[in-house]
N, C-alpha and C positions, 0 to 999 in steps of 0.2 A: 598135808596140804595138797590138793589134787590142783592142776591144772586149767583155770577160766576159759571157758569155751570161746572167748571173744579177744583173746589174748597168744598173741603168736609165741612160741613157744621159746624161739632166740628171747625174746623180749623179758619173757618169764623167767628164764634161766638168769638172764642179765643179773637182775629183780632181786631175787634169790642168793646170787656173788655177794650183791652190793650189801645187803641186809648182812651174813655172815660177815666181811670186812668190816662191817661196824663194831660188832663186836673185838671191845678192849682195842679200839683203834682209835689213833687222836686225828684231828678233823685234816690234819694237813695229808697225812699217808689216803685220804680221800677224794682229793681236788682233782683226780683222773675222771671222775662221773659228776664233776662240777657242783660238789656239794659246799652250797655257800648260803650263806642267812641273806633272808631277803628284805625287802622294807617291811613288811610284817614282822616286828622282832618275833613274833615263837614261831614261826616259819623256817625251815631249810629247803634248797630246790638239791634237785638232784638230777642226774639225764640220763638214760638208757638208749639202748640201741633204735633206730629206727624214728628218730626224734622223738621218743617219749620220755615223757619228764612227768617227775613225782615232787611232792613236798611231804615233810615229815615234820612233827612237832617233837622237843623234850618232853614226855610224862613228867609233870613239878613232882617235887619229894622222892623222886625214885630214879635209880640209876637205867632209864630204860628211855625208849622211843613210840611214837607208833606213827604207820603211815597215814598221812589224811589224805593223799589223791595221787593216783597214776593214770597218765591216761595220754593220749595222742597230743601233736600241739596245737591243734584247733582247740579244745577241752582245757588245756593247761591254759592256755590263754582268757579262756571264759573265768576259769579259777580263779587266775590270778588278779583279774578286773575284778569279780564280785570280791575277794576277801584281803586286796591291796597290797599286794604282794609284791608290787613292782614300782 
């Protein structure tokens, strides 16, 4: 996984912590990068360095995640209006 040119690199590392800690980790040892379900039930928000903030869904039937958005909070905000997240 290389690096997004458009993506500060503290930011990316954050990024990269917070994903590993998920792994075999329960939701409370997470509450430090504010990972909390949002009014969107398949939604989680998450926060990184520098005000950027991600949400992530459960993949159903499988013990795994993916991300569906990171990105500045101008951006998180447009997100979160368009798919109700708030």
């Amino acid at each position: 996984m290389g690096v997004p040119a458009n993506k500060a690199d503290d930011v990316w590392n954050a990024f990269l912590d917070f994903i590993n800690q998920l792994r075999g980790n329960s939701f409370d040892r997470l509450s430090k990068h504010g990972f909390v379900r949002t009014k969107n039930k398949s939604l989680w928000r998450f926060e990184l360095p520098r005000k950027f903030r991600g949400y992530m869904t459960q993949i159903s039937d499988r013990n795994g995640w993916s991300v569906v958005f990171v990105g500045k909070h101008a951006d998180y905000d447009k997100f979160s209006k368009k798919h109700g997240c708030r």
